[in-house]
C-alpha positions in Angstrom: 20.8 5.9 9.8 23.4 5.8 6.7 21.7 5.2 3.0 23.6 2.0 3.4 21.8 0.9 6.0 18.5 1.8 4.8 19.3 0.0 1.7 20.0 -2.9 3.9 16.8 -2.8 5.0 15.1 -2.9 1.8 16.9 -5.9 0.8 15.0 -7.8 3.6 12.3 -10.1 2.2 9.5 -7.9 3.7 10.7 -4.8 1.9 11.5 -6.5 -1.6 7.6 -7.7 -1.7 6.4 -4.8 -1.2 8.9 -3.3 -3.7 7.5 -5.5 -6.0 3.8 -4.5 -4.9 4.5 -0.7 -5.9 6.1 -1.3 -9.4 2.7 -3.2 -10.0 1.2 0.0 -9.7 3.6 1.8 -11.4 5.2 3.5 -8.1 8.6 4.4 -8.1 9.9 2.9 -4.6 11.8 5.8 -2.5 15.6 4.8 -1.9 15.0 7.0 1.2 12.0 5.2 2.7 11.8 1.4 4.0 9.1 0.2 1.4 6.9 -1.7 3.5 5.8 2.4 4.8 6.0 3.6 1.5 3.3 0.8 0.5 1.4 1.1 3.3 1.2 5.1 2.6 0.5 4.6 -0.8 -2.6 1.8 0.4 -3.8 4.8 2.3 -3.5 7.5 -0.4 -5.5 4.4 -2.3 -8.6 4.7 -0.3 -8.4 1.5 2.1 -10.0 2.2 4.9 -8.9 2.5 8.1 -10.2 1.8 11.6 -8.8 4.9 13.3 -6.8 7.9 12.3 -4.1 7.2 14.7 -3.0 4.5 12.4 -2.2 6.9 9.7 -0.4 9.3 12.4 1.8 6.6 13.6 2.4 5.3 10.2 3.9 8.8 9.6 6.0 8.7 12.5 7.4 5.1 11.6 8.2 6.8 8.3 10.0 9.7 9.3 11.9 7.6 12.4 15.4 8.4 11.7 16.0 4.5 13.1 14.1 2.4 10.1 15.4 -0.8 11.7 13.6 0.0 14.9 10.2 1.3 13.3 10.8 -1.9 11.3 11.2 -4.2 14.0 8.2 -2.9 15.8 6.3 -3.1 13.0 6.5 -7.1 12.5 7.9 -8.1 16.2 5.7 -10.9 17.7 3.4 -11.5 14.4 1.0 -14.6 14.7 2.8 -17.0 12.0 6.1 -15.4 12.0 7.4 -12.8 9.4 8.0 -15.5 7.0 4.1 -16.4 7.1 3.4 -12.5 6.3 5.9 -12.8 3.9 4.3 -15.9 1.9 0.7 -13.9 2.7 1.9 -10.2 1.0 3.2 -12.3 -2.2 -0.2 -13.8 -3.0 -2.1 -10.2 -2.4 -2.8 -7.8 -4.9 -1.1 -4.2 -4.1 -4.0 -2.8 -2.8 -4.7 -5.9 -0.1 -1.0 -6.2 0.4 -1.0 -2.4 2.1 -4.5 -3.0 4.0 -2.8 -6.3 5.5 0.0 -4.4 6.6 -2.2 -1.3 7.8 -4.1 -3.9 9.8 -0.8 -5.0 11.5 -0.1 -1.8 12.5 -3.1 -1.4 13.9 -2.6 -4.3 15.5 0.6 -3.6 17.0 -0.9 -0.2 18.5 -3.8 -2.0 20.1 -1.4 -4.1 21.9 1.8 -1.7 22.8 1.1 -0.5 26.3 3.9 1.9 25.8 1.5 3.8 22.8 -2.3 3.4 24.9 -4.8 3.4 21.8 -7.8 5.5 22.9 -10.9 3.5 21.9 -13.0 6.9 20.9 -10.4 7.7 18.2 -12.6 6.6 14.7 -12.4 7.2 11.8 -15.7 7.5 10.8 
């Protein structure tokens, strides 16, 4: 993937909110990362809490996927509400909320991929 294209990406709605969510805590965004993962990594690196580890391996993986349009898309494909509905959700959240919704999603999304089988015993507590 080109830096255009990954700029690209960040335009999108999705990445400019949570663009916005890291300059309110004072985070330089990463030109080289989509920042939706950079917020979500940041959200961990906060403390919220998460319901298994795996989410914070596949997080890494998303973030180092050299295709950041396809770790994107699986990220929000098939959301209840639509993207736009996230989108309208992440603007009215505080940072730290903002990356715990999105950690949630991802979650989510691994729960229900039958291509990436979520072991239930894998806690975090």
């Amino acid at each position: 993937m080109t830096n255009s294209d990954l700029e690209h990406l960040n335009l999108l709605p999705i990445n400019q909110v949570a663009c916005l969510k890291l300059r309110m805590v004072e985070v330089s965004a990463d030109p080289t990362l989509l920042a939706v993962f950079q917020l979500m990594k940041w959200g961990i690196d906060a403390g919220v809490p998460l319901t298994h580890r795996r989410t914070a391996r596949e997080l890494e993986r998303l973030r180092r996927d050299s295709d950041a349009g396809k770790a994107l898309a699986y990220l929000l494909e098939n959301l209840p509400g639509g993207v736009a509905h996230l989108h309208k959700r992440l603007i009215r959240l505080k940072p730290r909320a903002a990356a715990q919704l999105l950690l949630e999603i991802l979650d989510m999304r691994l729960k229900a991929d039958p291509r990436n089988p979520y072991p239930g015993g894998d806690s975090a507590f």
